[in-house]
PANU-739663 format. One line per field, with one value per residue (C-alpha): residue number from 1; x, y, z. Coordinates in steps of 0.5 Angstrom, whole numbers, plus 500, padded with zeros to 3 digits. Layout:
BEGIN
num	c(NUM/...);
east	c(X/...);
north	c(Y/...);
up	c(Z/...);
//
This chain:
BEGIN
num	c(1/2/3/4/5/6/7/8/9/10/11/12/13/14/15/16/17/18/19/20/21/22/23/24/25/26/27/28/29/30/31/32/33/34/35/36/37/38/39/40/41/42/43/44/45/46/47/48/49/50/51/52/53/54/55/56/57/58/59/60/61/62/63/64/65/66/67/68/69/70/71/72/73/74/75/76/77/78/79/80/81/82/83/84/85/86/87/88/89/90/91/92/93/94/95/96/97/98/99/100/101/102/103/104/105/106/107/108/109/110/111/112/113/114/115/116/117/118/119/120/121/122);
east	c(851/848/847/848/846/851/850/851/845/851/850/855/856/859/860/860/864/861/861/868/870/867/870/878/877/883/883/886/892/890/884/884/878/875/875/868/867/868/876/876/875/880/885/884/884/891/893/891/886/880/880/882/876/871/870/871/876/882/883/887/882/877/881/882/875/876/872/866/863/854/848/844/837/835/828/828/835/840/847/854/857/863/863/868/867/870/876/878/876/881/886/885/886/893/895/894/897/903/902/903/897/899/895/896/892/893/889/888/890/883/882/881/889/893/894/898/900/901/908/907/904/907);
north	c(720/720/713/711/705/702/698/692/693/695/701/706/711/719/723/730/734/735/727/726/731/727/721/723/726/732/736/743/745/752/752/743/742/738/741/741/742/749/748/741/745/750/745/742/749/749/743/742/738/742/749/756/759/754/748/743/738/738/733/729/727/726/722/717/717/720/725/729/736/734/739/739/743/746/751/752/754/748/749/744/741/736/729/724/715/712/712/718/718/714/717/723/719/716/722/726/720/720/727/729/734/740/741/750/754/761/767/770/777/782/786/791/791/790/797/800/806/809/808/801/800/804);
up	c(373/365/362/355/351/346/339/343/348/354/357/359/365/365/371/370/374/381/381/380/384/390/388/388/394/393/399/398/401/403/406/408/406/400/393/389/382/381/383/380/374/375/377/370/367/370/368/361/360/358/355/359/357/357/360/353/354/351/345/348/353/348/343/349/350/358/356/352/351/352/352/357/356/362/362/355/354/352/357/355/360/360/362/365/364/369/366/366/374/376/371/375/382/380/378/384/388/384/384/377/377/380/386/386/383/379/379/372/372/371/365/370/374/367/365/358/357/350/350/351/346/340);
//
């Protein structure tokens, strides 16, 4: 939980990623278990709401004011880490419970296993 001052004097709570896993309480299908901040992320991957190759938010949730990309610096070096209001923790909620987020998770294909042939590409 990160805490931030407002201009009015109010304070403001963000959760990152770990902490809004913990508080949806999603169990996975295929192993039963509650999922964690890593398959939280790439539930969010797969549905839209941060960005496929990094975990920023998407636009839309950053215009809502759900979300925000914030640095961290750990041990000299500074890390970007997105962050969740509480709001966007229980949007997240209700749609898993209307179940309008998709629970499946895709695998994304390696490097390595696509291969091309010359012929495919001229």
């Amino acid at each position: 939980m990160i805490r931030f001052e407002t201009e009015g004097g109010h304070s403001e709570y963000w959760y990152d990623s770990a902490d809004v896993a913990k508080y949806i309480n999603m169990i996975n299908p295929s192993t039963g278990r509650r999922i964690g901040r890593n398959l939280f992320l790439e539930l969010l991957r797969h549905n839209g709401y941060i960005l496929k190759d990094s975990n920023q938010p998407s636009q839309y949730l950053v215009m809502l004011d759900m979300a925000r990309w914030h640095m961290v610096t750990r041990r000299y070096k500074r890390y970007g880490m997105v962050i969740f209001h509480e709001r966007a923790m229980e949007y997240f909620k209700e749609r898993i419970a209307n179940g309008r987020l998709a629970i499946g998770f895709e695998k994304r294909k390696k490097i390595e296993d696509v291969k091309l042939s010359l012929d495919d590409v001229c």
